[in-house]
N, C-alpha and C positions, 0 to 999 in steps of 0.2 A: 514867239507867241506872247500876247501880251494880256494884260489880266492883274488880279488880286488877289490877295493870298488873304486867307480869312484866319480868325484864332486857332482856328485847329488843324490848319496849312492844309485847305483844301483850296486848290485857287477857283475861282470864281471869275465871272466875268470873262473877259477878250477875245481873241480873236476867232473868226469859227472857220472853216476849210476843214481839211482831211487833214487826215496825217494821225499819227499817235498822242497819246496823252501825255502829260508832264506832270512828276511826281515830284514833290516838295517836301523835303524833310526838314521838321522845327525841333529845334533842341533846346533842352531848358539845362542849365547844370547851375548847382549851386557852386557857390565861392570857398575858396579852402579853410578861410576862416569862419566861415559858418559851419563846418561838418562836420568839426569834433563837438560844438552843442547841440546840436539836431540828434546828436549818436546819445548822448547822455540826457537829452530828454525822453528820448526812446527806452531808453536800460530801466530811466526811471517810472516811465510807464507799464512797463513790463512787471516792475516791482509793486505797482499801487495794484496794478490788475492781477496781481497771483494773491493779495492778502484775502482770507474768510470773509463773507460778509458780516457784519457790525450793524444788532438793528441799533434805529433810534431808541434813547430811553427818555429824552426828554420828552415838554407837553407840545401835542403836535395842534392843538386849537386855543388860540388866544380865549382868554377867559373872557367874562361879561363884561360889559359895561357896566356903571351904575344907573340909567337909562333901562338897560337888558332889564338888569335883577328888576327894576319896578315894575316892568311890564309883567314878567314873570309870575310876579307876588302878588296882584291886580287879577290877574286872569284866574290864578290859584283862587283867590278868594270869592272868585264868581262862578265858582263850581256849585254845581246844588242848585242855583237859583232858578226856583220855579218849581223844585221838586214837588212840593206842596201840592201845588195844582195840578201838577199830574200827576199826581195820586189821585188827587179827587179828580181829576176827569177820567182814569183808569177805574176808580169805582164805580161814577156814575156809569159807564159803558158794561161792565158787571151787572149794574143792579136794573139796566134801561134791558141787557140782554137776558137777565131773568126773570123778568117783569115779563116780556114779551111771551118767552117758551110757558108762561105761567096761563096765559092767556090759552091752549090748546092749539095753537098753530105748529103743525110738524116741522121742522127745520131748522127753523131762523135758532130754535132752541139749544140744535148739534151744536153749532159753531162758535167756537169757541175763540173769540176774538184777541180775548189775553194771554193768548201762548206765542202774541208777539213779543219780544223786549224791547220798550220803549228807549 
């Protein structure tokens, strides 16, 4: 019977008719000079994999840039801006909603707009 035997010696291909199957056994062996290091990398893996775990102590995130830190310091400083005016447009919204309820109109008076947090 004829045919191809593939990496994991299944054959493939050839001839078709009856008859029984054909079993193909592949053997792989290592060389005697490779088995005494294969055994002592093994012993020594055995060894690495029984030690406790060890956390890291050192820094696990590289520090900034000096590009970073400016940006950083830039933004920092732009904090607040505007605050002013929203203040004053949070008053005027106080004083335009008590103006209003001040007027006798039932409602609009309840609502209390500035229990949002801006």
């Amino acid at each position: 019977m004829g045919g191809i035997v593939n990496p994991i010696g299944r054959l493939i291909g050839g001839g078709g008719g009856g008859g029984g199957g054909q079993t193909v056994v592949q053997r792989s062996e290592l060389p005697d000079w490779l088995e005494a290091p294969i055994k002592e990398n093994i012993d020594l893996a055995k060894q690495i994999a029984s030690r406790p775990y060890q956390a890291y102590g050192g820094q696990t995130v590289a520090g900034l840039s000096p590009l970073q830190n400016q940006a950083l310091a830039l933004t920092q400083s732009g904090l607040g801006t505007g605050q002013a005016q929203l203040n004053a447009a949070q008053q005027a919204v106080q004083n335009a909603i008590s103006g209003y309820g001040n007027v006798g109109m039932a409602g609009p008076a309840n609502i209390s707009a500035m229990s949002l947090t801006p």
